[in-house]
N, C-alpha and C positions, 0 to 999 in steps of 0.2 A: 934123275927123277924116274919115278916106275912107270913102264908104259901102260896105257888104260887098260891093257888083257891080262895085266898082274894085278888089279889093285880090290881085288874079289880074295876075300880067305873061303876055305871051303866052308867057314858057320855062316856064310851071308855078309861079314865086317867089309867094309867099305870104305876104300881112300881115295877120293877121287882131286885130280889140280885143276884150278883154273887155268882156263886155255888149253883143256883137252875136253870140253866139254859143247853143246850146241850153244851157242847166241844169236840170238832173236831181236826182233823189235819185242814189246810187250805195250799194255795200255800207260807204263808210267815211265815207258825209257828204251834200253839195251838191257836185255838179262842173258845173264852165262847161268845156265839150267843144270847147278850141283847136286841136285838129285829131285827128282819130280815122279807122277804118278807113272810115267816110260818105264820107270825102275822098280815095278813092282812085285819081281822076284826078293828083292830085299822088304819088302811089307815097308816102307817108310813111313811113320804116322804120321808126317809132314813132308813140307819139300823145303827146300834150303834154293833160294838164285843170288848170284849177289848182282846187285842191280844198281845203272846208272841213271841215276832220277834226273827226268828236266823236266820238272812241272805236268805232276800228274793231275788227269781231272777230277773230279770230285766224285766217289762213287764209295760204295760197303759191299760186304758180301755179310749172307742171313745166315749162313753155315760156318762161320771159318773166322779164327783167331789171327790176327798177321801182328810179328814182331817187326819191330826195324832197329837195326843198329848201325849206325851211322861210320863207315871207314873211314870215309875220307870226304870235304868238303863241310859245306855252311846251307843255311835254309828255313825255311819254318815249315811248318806240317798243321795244316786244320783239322782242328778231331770236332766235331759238330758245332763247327763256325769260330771254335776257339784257338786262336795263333798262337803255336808255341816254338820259339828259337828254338833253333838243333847243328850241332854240328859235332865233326869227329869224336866218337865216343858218348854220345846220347844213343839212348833205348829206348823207344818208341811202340806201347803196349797199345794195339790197339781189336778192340773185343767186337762179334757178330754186330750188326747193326749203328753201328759206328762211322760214320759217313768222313772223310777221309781225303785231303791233296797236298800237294807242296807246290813249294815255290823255290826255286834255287835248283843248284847243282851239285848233285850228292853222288857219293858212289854206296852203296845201303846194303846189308846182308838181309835178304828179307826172306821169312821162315813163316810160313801158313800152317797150319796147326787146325784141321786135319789139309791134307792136300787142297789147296783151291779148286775144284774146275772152276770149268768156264761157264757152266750157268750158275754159276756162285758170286757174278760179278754186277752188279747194277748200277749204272751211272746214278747220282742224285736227281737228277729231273726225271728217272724213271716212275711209274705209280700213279 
């Protein structure tokens, strides 16, 4: 595997592996942070974590698109109170203002469109 100070072409392309990257707690779990707003020599219009869900809480953000696609694991995801089963291989669209948690134990590629911050994040009893 390429060490992390190869994996830059001189246009910007970018390869980066899991498990060379930061890990964190986050508000829905553990995230390995694949490219985030840190990396904004490469202009990303999103960020990419792949993240281990244990029951996140219920919250949206007013700015920002978040994909979910399911690795590995079983669960449901409420999209404004409505339960939907998900496991390995479900895609999970979920658009600005979209109030949003799960339940279960998932491992999740989750892609925010444009980058999240953090004042992008509102629990549901906020308001």
């Amino acid at each position: 595997m390429d060490s992390p100070d190869h994996n830059l072409s001189a246009k910007g392309a970018l390869v980066r592996h899991e498990g060379h990257t930061p890990r964190e707690r986050s508000a829905c779990g553990w995230r390995d942070r694949l490219i985030s707003r840190e990396d904004a020599q490469f202009s990303p219009a999103a960020w990419a974590h792949a993240v281990d869900i244990d029951g996140a809480k219920p919250h949206y953000h007013k700015r920002s698109t978040e994909l979910y696609y399911v690795l590995d694991g079983a669960g449901t995801v409420m999209l404004d109170g409505i339960e939907h089963d998900v496991a390995t291989g479900s895609l999970i669209h979920i658009p600005p203002n979209v109030v949003h948690s799960t339940r279960g134990r998932m491992r999740v590629l989750v892609v925010g469109i444009p980058d999240i911050d953090d004042d992008d994040y509102y629990e549901a009893s906020e308001e």
